[in-house]
N, C-alpha and C positions, 0 to 999 in steps of 0.2 A: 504494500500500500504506500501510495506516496502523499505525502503530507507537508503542508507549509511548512519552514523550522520550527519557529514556535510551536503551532501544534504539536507536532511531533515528539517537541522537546518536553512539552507538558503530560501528553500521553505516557509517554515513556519516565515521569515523575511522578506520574498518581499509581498509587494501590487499590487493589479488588481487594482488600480486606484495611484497609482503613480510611475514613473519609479526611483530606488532608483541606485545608482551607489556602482561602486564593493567596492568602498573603505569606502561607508556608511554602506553596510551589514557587510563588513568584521570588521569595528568598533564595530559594535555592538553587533555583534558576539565574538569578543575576538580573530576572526582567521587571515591569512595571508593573503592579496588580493590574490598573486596566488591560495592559497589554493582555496578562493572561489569561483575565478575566472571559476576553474578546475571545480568545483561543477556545477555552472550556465551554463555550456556549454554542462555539461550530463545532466541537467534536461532541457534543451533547447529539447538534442536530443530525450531525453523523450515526449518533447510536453507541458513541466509542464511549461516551463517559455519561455518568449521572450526577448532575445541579443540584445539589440541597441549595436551602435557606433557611437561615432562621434570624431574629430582630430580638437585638438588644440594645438597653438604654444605656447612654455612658450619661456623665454628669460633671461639668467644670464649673466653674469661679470664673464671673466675668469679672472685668475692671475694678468693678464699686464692691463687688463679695472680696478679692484679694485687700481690698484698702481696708475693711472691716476687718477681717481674718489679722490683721497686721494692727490698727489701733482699737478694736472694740466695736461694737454695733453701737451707731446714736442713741438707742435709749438704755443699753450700758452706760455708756459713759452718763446719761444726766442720770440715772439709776447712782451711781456711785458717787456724781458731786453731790444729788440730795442726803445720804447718809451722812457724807462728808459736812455738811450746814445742820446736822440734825434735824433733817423732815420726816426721822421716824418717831421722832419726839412729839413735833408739833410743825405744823403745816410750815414752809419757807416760801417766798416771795420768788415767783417763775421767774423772772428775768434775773433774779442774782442765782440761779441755781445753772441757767443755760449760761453764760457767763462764765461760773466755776469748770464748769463743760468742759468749754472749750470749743460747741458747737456751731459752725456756722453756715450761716447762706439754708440751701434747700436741708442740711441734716437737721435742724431745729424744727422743722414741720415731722419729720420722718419720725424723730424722736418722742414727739408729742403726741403725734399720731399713734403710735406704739404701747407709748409709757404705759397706759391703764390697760391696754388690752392684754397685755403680758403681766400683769397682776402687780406690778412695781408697785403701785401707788396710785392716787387721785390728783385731778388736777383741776381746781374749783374756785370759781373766782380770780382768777391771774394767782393764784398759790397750788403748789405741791407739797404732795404728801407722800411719804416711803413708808414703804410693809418691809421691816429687818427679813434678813434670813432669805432673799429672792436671789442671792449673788448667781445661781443658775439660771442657763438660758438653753432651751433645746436648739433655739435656730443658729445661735454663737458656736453651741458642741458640733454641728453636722457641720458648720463652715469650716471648722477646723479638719473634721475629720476626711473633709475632699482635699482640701490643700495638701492632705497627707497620702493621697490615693488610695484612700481607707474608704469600704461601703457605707450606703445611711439605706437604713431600710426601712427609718420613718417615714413614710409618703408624704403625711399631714405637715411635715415640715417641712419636702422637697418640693410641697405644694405651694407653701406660704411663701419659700425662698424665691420658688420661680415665679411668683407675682411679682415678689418686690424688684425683681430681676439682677436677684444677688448670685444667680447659677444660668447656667444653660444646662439643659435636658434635650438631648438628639439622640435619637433611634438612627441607629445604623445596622447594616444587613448584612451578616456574614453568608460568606458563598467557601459550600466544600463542593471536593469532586473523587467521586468513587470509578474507578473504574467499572464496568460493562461488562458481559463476557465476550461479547462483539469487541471490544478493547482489548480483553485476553487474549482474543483468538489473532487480532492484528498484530500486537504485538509478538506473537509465538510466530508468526509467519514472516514476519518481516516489517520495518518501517524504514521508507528512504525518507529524504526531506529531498522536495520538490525546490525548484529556483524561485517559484513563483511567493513575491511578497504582499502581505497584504497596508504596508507603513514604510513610507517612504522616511529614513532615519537622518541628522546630521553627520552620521557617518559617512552614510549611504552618499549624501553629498557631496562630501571633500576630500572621499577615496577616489570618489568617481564610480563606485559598483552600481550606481543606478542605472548604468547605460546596458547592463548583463543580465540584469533579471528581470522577469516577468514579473508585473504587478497584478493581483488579486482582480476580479472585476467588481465595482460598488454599483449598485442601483441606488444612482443621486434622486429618483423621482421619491423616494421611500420616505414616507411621512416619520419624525420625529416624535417621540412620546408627549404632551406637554406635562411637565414638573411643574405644583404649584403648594408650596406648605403652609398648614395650616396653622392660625396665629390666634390669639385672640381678639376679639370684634372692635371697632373703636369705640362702639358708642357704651360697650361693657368698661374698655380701660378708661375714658371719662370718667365713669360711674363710680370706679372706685377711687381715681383722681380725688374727683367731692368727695367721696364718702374721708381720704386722708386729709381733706384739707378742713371738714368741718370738725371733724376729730378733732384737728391742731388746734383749731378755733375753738376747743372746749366743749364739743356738742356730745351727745351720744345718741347711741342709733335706736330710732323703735323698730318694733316689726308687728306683723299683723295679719290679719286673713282679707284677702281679694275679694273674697264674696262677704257681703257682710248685711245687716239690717239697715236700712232704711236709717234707723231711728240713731245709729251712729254715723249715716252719711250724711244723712241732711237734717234730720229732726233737734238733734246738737247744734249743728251749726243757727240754729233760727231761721230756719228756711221752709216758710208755709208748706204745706201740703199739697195746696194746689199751686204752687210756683213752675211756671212753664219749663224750668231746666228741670223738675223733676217726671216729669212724663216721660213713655217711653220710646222719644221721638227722641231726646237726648242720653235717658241709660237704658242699661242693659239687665233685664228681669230676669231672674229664674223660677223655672216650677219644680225644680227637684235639688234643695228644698224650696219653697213657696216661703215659709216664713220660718223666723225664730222661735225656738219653742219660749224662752226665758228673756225677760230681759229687766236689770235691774230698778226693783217696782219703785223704791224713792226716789231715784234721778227719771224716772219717766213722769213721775207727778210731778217733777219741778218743771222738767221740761215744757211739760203741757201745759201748768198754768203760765209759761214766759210765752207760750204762744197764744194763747186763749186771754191773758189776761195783763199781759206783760211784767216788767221787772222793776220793783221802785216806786216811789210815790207817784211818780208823772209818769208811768209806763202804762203803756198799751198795748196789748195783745194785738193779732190781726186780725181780728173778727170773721176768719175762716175755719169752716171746719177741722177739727184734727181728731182724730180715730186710733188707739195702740195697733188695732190693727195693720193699717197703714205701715206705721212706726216697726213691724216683726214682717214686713215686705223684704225678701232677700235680692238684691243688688250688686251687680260687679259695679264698685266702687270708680265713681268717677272724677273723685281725685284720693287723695291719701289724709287729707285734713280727719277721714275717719280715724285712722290711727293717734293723731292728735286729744281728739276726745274720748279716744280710749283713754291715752296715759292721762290727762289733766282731769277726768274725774275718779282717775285712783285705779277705774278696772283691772289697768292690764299689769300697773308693779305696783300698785296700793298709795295712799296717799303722799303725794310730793312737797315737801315745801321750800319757797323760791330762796335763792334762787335756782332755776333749773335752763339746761337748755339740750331742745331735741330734736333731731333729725332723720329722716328718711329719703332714702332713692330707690323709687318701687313704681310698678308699672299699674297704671290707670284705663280707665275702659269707658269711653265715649262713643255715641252714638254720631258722629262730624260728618259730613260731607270730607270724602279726599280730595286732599287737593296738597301744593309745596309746603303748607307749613301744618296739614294734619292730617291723621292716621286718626285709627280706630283704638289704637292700646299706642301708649307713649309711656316715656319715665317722665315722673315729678320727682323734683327736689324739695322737700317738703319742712320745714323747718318754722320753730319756735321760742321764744324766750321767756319766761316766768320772771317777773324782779318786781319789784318797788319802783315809782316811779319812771316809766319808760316811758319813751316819747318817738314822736315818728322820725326826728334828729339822731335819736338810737337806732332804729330802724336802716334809715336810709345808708349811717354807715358800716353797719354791717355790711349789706350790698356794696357797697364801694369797699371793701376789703374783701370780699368774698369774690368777686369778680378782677379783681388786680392780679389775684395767684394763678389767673388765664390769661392776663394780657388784653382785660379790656378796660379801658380807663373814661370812657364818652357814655357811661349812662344816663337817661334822662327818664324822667319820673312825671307821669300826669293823672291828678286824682280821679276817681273812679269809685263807683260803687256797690258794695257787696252786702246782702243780706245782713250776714255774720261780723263784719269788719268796718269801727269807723272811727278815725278817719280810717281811707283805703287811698291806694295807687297802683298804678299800674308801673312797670317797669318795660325801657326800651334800647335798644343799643343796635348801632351802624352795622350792616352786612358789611363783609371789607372787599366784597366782588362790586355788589352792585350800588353801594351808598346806600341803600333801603333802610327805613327806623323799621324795625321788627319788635313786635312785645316778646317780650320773654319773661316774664312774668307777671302774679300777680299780691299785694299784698297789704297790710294791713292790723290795727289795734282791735282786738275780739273785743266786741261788742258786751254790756253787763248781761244781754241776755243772753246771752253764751257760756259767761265766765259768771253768774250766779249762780245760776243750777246745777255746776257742776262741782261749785262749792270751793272756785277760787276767788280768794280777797285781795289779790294784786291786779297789776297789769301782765297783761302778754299782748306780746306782739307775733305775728307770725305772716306765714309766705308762701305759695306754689311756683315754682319755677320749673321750666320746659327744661329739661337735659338735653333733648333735641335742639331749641332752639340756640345754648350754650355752643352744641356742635358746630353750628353753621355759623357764629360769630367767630370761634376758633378756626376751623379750616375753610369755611367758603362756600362747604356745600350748600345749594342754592334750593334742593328739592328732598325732602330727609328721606321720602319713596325711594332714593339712591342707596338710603345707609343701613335699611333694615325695612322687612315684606317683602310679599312677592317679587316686588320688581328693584327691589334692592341693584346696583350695579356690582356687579361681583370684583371686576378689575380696577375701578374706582377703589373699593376697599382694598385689594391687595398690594394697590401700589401709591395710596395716601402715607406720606410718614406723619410718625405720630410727633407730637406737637409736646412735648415735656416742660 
């Protein structure tokens, strides 16, 4: 039989009793894994040899995991300046603790971002607080232990690292080659190496042997595989973007159920019963379940009489109908402010007192006409603050701080009105394609018919904001149908870089 060199040479290097891999023949050989790769896949289709495969995950340290590995993770290090000031004692003052750090620029969000989810401490009112005894960190141990080309077989932390993108995680595909008994039998009979090459070599150039051999034939018409790896979505790493930056800002996060009653979607908020956003021309009903079975009997008689009767000496009801029935109507939430009156009448983590502040990023379900700036299910940025005396001056710069750690600085703000919320405003800011003011939010001081019955005695202030519409002021997209649904653009997303 006569055979390429390479081939040949590969043939006559694999074993019928052990499966040898592309990067052991290619050693031995002196050649290129691809090159021999190339080989084993035509003597495959010859019959002369057998392909495995199998896929395994390696794991490195990019840039920002070796700089950790080498001075500490950021919320180590303010972990160890707060002991170091006694914040296990008594609360210390955040800005002298990050300071003591040493932390700066973007690792002081990272850190804050961190500090409480990793159980260090609290961080409340612009002061921190340490829990002794937390000097272990599992994400600090697995950094080490890659640096050291040692396994981590904790997922949940190879999971957390590769968000933070302190690792890379790449599958890669080992290729063996067993010989055939059609390869036994060639081999027993004979293997010449034929002239004919299939890689024109720089040897091959400046010996001058290319002028001697026959080159391989290629079929140039033969379509190419397309390669495309998969990443995570933009409008997901946004999301958790916000969800790090309001952490840093001191918030924490609620959570909550999508389908919910009525009577925490809109009957909380003081929004009549017969109010045209609640028909089902704007949400989304369900009959299975139809209603709630339960719903907490005191806060639904406060509620009713703020809607039948209003709040306060000078208050007034809406002289509209209101029914519990109605109120135990189950509904895909059509924004997230239900989660809100969950936590602010105690429900969901029991009674709060101010100051508090809370937030969510969770998707929403409207009944919209589509069209460039609405879908049918979007994210809301959902957020809140509990305090004494707060004013819409506190409000507005939150938004201007909250908005800066994207890179938008031209907010404009025009009042507006909501059932629930007053004063209220709307929130707007410059597309950077087309100059267009866009809303991108909306918000607002809860109204006492909101915040009586649910048995708060301060102010709160709070906010809906589009995550979609944040998208389109960050990168441009003009149509968010481009960035998620059906008609999402798949190459738009694959070849957007991401915006840090």
């Amino acid at each position: 039989m006569r055979l390429p060199p390479t081939q040949a040479a590969v043939l006559e290097a694999a074993s019928a009793t052990e499966a040898r891999t592309i990067e052991r023949l290619a050693e031995e050989l002196g050649e290129k894994p691809e090159t021999v790769t190339g080989a084993a896949f035509a003597l495959e289709e010859e019959g002369l040899l057998e392909v495995t495969e199998r896929t395994v995950e390696g794991v490195s340290l990019t840039e920002e995991g070796e700089e950790y590995v080498e001075r500490g993770l950021p919320e180590q290090r303010l972990y160890e300046a707060a002991l170091e000031l006694g914040a296990d004692e008594e609360p210390v003052s955040m800005g002298e603790v990050i300071g003591r750090s040493g932390l700066e620029g973007n690792e002081v969000d990272i850190a804050l971002s961190n500090y409480a989810r990793k159980g260090y401490g609290e961080i409340d009112s612009g002061e921190l607080s340490a829990v002794p005894g937390n000097e272990e960190d599992r994400e600090a141990d697995a950094l080490a232990l890659i640096e050291a080309g040692e396994p981590v077989t904790d997922e949940e932390v190879l999971d957390a690292l590769a968000r933070r993108e302190l690792i890379d995680r790449r599958e890669s595909t080992i290729r063996s080659a067993t010989l055939t008994e059609a390869g036994v039998t060639a081999l027993m009979e004979g293997v010449e190496e034929s002239e004919t090459v299939g890689q024109l070599t720089p040897e091959m150039l400046t010996g001058g042997e290319w002028r001697d051999v026959e080159f391989a034939a290629y079929n140039v018409e033969a379509d190419a595989a397309d390669v495309t790896g998969g990443k995570e979505h933009i409008l997901r790493q946004t999301a958790n973007r916000v969800k790090d930056v309001l952490v840093g800002m001191g918030f924490e996060e609620m959570e909550g159920p999508h389908a919910d009653a009525e009577f925490w979607i809109n009957d909380c908020l003081f929004m009549p019963q017969d109010h045209p956003a609640r028909t089902h021309w704007d949400q989304f009903a369900l009959s299975n379940p139809e209603e709630i079975d339960e719903l907490p009997a005191e806060l639904v008689e406060r509620v009713k009489s703020a809607h039948l009767e209003g709040v306060g000496e000078d208050g007034d009801g809406y002289h509209s109908p209101w029914t519990e029935e109605v109120a135990r109507g189950v509904d895909l939430r059509g924004h997230t402010t239900s989660l809100s009156m969950r936590y602010l009448s105690g429900e969901a983590v029991g009674e709060l007192e101010p100051p508090q502040r809370y937030f969510s990023v969770e998707k929403v379900y409207r009944n919209d006409t589509l069209d460039p700036t609405h879908l049918l299910e979007f994210f809301q940025i959902e957020g809140w603050v509990m305090a004494e005396e707060l004013s819409v001056r506190d409000l507005m710069g939150t938004f201007t701080e909250f908005y800066e750690r994207f890179g938008i600085t031209d907010l404009q703000f025009k009042p507006h009105y909501n059932p629930y919320t007053e004063p209220s405003f709307e929130l707007f800011g410059h597309h950077p394609e087309t100059g267009e003011l866009i809303e991108i939010g909306n918000s607002g001081m809860f109204r006492p018919e909101v915040l009586e019955p649910l048995g708060v005695e301060c102010d709160v202030m709070a906010w809906g904001l589009a995550l979609e519409r944040l998208l389109m002021l960050m990168y441009g997209f003009e149509d968010i149908r481009d960035v998620h649904g059906t008609l999402a653009d798949l190459e738009l997303l694959r070849e957007t870089e991401v915006i840090r």
